[in-house]
C-alpha distance (Angstrom), angle and dihedral (degrees) to the residues before:
residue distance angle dihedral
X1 . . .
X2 3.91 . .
X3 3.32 111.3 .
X4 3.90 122.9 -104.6
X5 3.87 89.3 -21.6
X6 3.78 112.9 171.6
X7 3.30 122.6 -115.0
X8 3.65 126.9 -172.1
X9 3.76 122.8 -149.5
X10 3.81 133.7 -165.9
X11 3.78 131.3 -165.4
X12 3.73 135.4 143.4
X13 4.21 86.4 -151.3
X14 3.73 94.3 83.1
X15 3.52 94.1 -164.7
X16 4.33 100.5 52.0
X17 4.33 75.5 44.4
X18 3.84 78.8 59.0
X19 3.64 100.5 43.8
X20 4.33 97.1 41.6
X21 4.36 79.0 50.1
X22 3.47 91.2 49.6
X23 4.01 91.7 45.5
X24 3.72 93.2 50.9
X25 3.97 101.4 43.2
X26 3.87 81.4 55.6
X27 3.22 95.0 61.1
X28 3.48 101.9 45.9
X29 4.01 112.1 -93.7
X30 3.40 127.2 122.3
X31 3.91 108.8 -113.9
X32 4.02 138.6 -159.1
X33 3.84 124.7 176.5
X34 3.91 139.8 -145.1
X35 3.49 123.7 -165.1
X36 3.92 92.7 -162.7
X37 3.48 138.3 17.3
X38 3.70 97.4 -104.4
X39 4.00 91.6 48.4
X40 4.25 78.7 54.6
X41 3.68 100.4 60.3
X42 3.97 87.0 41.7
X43 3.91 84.7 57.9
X44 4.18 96.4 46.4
X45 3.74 82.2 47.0
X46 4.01 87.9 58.0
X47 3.83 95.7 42.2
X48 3.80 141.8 -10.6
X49 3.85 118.7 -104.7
X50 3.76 122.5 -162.5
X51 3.46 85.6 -140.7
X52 4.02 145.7 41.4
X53 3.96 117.8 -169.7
X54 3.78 109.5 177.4
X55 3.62 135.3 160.9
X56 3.31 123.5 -107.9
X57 3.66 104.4 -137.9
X58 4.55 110.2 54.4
X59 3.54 131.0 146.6
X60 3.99 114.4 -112.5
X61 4.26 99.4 16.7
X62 3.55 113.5 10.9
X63 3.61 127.1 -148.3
X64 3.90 95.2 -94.5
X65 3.74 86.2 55.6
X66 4.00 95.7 47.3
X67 3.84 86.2 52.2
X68 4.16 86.4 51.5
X69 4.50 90.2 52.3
X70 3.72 83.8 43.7
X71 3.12 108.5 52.3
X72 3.53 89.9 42.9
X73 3.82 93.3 62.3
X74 3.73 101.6 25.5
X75 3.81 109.0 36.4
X76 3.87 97.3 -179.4
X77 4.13 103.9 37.9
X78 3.76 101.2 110.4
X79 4.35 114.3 -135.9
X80 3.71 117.1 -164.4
X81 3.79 113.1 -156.4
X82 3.66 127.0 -133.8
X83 3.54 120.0 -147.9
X84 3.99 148.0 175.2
X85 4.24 121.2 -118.2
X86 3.55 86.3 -104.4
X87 3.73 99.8 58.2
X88 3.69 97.8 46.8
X89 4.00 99.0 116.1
X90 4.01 84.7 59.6
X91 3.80 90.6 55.1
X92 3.47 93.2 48.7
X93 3.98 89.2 52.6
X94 3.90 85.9 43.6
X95 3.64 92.4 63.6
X96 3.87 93.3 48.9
X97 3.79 80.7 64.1
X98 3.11 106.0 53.3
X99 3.89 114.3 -78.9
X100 3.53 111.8 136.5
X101 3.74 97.5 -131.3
X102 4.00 143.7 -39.3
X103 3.83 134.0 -128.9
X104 3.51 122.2 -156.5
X105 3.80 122.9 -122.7
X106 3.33 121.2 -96.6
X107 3.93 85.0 40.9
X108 3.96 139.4 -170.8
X109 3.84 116.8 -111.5
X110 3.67 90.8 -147.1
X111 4.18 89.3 53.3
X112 4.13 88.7 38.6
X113 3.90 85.7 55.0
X114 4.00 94.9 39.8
X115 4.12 90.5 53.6
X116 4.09 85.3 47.6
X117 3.93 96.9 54.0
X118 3.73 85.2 43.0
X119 3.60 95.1 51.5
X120 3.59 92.9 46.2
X121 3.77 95.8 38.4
X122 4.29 94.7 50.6
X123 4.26 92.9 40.1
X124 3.89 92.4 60.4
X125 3.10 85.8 177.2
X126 4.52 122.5 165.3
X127 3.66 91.0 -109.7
X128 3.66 121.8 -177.3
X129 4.01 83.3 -119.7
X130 3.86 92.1 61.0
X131 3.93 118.1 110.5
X132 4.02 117.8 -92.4
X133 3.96 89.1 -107.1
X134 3.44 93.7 51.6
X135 3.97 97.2 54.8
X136 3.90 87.3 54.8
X137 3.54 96.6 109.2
X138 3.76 90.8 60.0
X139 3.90 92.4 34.5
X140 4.60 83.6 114.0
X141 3.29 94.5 56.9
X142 4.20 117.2 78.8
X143 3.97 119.4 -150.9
X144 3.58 148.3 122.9
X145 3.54 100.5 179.7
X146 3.97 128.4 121.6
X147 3.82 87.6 -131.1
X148 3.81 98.4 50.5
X149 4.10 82.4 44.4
X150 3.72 97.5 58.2
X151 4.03 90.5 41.2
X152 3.73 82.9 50.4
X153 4.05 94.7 53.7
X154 4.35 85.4 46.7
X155 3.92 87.8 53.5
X156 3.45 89.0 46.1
X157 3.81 98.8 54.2
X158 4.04 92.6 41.1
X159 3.88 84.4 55.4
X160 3.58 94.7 74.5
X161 3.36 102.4 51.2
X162 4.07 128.5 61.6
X163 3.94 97.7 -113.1
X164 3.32 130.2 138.5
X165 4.08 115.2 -113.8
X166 3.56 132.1 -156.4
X167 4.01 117.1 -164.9
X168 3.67 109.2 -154.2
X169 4.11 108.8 -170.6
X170 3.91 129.6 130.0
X171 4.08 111.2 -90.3
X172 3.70 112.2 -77.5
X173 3.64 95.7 40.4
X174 3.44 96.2 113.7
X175 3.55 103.4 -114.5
X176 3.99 99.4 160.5
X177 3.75 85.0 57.3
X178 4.23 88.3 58.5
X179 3.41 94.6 45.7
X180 3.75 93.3 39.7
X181 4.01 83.0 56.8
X182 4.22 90.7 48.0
X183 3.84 84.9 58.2
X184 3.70 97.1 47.7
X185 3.98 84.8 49.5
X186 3.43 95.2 50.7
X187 4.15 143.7 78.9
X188 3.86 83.5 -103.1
X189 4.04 91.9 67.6
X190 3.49 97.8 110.5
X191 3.28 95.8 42.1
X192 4.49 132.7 73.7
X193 3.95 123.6 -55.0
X194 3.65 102.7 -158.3
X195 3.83 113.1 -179.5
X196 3.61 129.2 -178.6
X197 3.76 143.4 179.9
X198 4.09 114.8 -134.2
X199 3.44 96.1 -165.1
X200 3.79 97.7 46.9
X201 3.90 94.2 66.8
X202 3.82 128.1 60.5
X203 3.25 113.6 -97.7
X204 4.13 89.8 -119.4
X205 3.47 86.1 64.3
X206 3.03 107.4 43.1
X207 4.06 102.2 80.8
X208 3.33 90.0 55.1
X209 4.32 92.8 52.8
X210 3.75 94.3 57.0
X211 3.65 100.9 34.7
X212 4.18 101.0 28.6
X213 3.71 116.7 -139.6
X214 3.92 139.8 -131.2
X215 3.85 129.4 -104.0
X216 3.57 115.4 -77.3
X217 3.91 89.3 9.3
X218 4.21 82.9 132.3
X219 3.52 144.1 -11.0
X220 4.04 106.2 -58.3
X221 4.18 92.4 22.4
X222 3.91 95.0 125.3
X223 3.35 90.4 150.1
X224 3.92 146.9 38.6
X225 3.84 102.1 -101.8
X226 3.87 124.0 -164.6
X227 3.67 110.1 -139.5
X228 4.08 126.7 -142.3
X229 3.25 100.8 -87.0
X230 4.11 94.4 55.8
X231 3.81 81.7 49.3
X232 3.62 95.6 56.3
X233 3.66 95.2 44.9
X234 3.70 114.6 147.2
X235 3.92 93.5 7.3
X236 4.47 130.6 57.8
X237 3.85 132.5 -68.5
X238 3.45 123.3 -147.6
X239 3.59 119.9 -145.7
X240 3.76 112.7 -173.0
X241 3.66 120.1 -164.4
X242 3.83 95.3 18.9
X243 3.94 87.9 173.4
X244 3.88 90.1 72.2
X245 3.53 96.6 63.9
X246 3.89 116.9 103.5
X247 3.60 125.2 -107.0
X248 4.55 83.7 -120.6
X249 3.83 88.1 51.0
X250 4.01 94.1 42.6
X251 3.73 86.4 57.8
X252 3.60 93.9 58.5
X253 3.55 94.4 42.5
X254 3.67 94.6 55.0
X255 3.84 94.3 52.7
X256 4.00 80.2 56.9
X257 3.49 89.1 60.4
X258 3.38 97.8 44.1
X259 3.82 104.0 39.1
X260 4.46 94.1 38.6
X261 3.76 85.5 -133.3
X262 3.75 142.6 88.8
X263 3.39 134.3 -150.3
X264 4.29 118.3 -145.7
X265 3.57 119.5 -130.3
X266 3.73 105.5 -86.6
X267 3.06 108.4 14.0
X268 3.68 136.9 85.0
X269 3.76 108.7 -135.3
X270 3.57 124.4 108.7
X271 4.42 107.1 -140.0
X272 3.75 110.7 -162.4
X273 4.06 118.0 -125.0
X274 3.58 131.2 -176.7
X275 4.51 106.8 -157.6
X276 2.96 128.9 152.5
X277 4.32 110.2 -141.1
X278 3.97 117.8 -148.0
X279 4.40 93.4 174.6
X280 3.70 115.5 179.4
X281 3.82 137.3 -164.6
X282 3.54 146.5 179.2
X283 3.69 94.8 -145.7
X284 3.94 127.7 92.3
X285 3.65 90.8 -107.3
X286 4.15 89.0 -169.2
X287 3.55 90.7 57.8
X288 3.73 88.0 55.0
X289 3.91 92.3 46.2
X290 3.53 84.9 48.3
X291 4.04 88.4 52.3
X292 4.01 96.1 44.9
X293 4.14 88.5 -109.4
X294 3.78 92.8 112.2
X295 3.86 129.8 39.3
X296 3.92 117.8 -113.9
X297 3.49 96.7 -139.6
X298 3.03 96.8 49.3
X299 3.65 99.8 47.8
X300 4.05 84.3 59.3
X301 4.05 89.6 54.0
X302 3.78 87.4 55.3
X303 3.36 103.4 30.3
X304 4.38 96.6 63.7
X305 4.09 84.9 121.0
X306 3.81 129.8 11.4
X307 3.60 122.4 -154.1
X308 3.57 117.6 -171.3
X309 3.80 113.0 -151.7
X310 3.88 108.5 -154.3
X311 3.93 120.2 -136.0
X312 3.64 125.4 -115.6
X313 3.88 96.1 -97.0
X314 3.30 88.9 69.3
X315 3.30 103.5 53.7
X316 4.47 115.3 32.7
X317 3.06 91.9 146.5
X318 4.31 81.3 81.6
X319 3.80 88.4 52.9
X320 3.81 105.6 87.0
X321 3.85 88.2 43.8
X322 4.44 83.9 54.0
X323 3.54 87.6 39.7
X324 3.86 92.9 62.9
X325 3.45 89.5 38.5
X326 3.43 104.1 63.1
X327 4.34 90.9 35.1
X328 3.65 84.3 61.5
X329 3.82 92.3 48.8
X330 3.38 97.2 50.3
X331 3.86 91.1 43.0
X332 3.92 86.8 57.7
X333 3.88 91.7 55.7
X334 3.91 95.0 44.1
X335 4.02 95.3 46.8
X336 3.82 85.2 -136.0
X337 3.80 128.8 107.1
X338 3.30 121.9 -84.8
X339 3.85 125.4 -94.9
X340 3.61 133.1 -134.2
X341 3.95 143.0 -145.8
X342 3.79 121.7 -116.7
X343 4.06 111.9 -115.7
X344 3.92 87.5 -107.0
X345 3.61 89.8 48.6
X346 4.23 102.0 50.7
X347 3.90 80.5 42.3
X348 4.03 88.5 66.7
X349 3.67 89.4 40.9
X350 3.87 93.7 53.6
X351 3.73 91.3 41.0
X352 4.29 101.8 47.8
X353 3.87 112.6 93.7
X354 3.69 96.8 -129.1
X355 3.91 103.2 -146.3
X356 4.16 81.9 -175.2
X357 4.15 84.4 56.0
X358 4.18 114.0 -157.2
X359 4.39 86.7 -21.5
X360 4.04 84.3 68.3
X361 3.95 96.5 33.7
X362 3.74 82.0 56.2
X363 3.73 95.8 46.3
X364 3.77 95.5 50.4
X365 3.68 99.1 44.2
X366 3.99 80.1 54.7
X367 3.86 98.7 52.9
X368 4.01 90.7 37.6
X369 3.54 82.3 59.4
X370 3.64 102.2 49.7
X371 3.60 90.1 45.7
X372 3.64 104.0 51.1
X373 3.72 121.1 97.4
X374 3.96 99.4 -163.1
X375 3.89 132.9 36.8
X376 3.52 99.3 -93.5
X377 3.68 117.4 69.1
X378 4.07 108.5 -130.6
X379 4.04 119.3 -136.7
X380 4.35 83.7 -120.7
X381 4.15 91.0 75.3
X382 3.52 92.0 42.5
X383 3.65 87.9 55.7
X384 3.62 90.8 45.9
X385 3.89 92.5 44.0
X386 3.98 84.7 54.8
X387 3.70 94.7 58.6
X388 4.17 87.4 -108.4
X389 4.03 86.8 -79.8
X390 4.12 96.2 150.2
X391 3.95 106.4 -111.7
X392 3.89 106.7 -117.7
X393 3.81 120.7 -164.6
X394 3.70 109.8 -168.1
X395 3.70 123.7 -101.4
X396 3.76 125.0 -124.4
X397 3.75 89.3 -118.5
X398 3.69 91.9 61.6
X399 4.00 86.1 60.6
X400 3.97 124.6 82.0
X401 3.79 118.6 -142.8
X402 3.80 95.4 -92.0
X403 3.67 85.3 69.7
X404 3.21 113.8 30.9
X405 3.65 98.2 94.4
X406 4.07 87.9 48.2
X407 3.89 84.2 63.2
X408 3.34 101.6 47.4
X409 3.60 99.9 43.1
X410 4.23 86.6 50.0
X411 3.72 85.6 55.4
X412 3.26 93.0 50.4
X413 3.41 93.6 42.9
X414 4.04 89.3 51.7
X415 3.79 93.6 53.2
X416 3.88 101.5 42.2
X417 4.03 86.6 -118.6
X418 3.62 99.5 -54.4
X419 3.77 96.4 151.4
X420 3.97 100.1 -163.5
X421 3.67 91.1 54.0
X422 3.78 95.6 42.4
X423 4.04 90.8 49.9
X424 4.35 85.1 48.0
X425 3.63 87.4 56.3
X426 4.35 96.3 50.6
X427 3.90 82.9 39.2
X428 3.81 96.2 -119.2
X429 3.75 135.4 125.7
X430 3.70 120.1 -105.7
X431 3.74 90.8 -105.5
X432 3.82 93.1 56.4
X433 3.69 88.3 46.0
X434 3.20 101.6 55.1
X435 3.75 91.6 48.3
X436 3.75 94.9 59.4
X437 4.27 92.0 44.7
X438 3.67 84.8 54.8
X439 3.85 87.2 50.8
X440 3.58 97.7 61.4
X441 3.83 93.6 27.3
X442 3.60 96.1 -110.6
X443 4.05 112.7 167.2
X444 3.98 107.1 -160.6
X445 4.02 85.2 -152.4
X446 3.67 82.4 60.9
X447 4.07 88.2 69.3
X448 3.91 97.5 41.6
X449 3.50 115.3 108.9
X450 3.94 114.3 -102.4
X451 3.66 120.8 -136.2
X452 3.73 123.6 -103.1
């Protein structure tokens, strides 16, 4: 059994809520509890369970339509349905959609506690509940957010197998990092990371970087020179910026896939290589299939899984963990002690948009740094470092229902449950605030760190 794993349950019938809590604590798992469906998405909002168990049959959302808004947001997070006799058939066609499994009401402890493990055993997902030693492969990459979390448990499940991944994100993402942290999750551990940038080199030499090249093969070739995929041999290779390559070099690329060998430039034997190729991109590569830029075929090699890798606007409340991050970096280089941002001043950094994503957060806290005269960062360099452009944080009247309680919950989420500074941020009054956490049955103690 995984240790303290969190489970979250959800019942209308307070008292078999009770009882399933009760049953759970007791055997060791960390529990919270919904009494409605809309109360349950509040609660994933707050934290991320390894596990959902709802009941099939609520007033207001039922459990079919929790699994729907949950499997929207959290693609991997596996719900087990609970169900009466009479409602069987439906639980059968639940688990053709995608519901990990259903228990009958009244149920067996020993078969509640079986489906658990089982859940918890076949997600394997890199919960937050998971032991320091097991979160090592994703120990480079900073976040706290549910976003980055659920991303996190996709890479984590792609790892184990041999397909290929594409990471599709906005530059400055930090999509080496992800797909440095599939390979460290994978079979392939022990074995090469090779990463390289396809828009970086000219396109002349390019050929010769991922499939090396024999002496005297051109002008300069003094010297038998084993390309990238050689190098990589037995482990992953990291294309970035796949959707730079050109259609003659895609062609040869593909055959690479297909054939598991390379050929050098100039010479005519084939060497056999065994990679396996995460790419990545920030273009719309079916927009350039659609245009004739990019190969078909070999967008379907690449394209096996696709993680998308959200930007930094979407998820802030990742920035004061980055922040310190990349203070304490730059301490370690100077010798000195590290500095700090004012409270005005990590307020503008948490509230810009940052088109340039964690690339420009990084930049910024750099310069701020170099600037600064004192220990404490003021808001003014920030300002400065952010080219004066006013930082706007989005108000809640700019949101539509459907994502309201995605706002509020980030806010939350951004300000460890501090509700004044949360309700500053939407530009509301307390009151107002208040009103529209008790809407979506938000609990700001929900968002509060929890002692150790």
């Amino acid at each position: 059994m995984t240790p303290r794993a969190q489970v979250l349950i959800v019942d209308d019938d307070v008292g078999l809520l009770k009882l399933l809590a009760m049953r759970l604590n007791a055997a060791g798992y960390s529990v919270e509890t919904a009494e409605s469906g809309e109360q349950a998405l509040a609660r994933l909002a707050a934290a991320q369970p390894r596990l959902v168990i709802a009941d099939l049959r609520m007033d207001g959302m039922d459990g079919m339509a929790l699994y729907g808004a949950i499997h929207e947001r959290y693609p991997t997070l596996p719900v087990i349905i609970l169900t009466a006799h009479g409602t069987i058939p439906e639980a059968v066609e639940a688990t053709k959609r995608g519901v990990f499994s259903f228990l009958t009401k009244p149920f067996d402890s020993k078969g509640l506690l079986r489906a658990v493990e089982q859940a918890l055993r076949l997600s394997a997902g890199a919960a937050p509940t998971e032991p320091a030693a097991d979160r090592e492969w994703r120990s480079e990459i900073i976040s706290q957010s549910a976003v980055m979390e659920d991303l996190l448990q996709q890479a984590r499940l792609v790892a184990d197998s041999e397909a290929a991944v594409l990471i599709q994100s906005e530059s400055g993402t930090g999509k080496e990092l992800l797909a440095r942290a599939i390979h460290k999750a994978s079979r392939r551990r022990e074995r090469p990371f090779v990463a390289m940038n396809c828009s970086a080199i000219p396109e002349t030499l390019l050929e010769s970087e991922l499939f090396g090249h024999v002496k005297g093969a051109f002008t300069g070739a003094t010297q038998t020179h084993k390309g990238l995929f050689q190098a990589a041999d037995g482990g992953t290779l990291f294309l970035d910026e796949i959707g730079d390559m050109s259609l003659a070099l895609q062609a040869k690329l593909l055959r690479v896939l297909q054939e598991k060998e390379v050929r050098p430039v100039g010479s005519n034997e084939m060497i056999p290589v065994d990679v396996r190729v995460i790419s990545a991109t920030h273009r719309d590569l079916d927009e350039a299939v659609a245009r004739g830029d990019f190969r078909q075929d070999l967008y379907y090699r690449l394209n096996v899984v696709t993680l998308v890798l959200p930007p930094l606007a979407q998820r802030p409340e990742d920035i004061p963990l980055l922040v310190q991050h990349f203070l304490a970096q730059i301490a370690a280089r100077s010798g000195k002690e590290p500095k700090t941002f004012s409270p005005e001043a990590m307020e503008l950094l948490m509230a810009a948009s940052w088109p340039g994503n964690v690339r420009q957060l990084q930049n910024v806290i750099e310069r701020t740094c170099a600037l600064s005269t004192s220990s404490v960062i003021p808001a003014s360099l920030v300002e400065k470092a952010l080219h004066n452009q006013p930082s706007q944080t989005l108000s809640l009247a700019q949101r539509r229902d459907q994502f309201e309680r995605e706002y509020l919950a980030q806010l939350l989420r951004m300000t460890q449950g501090n509700v004044s500074r949360a309700a500053r941020f939407a530009q509301r009054n307390r009151t107002e605030f208040y009103k529209l956490l008790r809407r979506y049955h938000l609990e700001p103690k929900a968002f509060r760190e929890k002692p150790e």
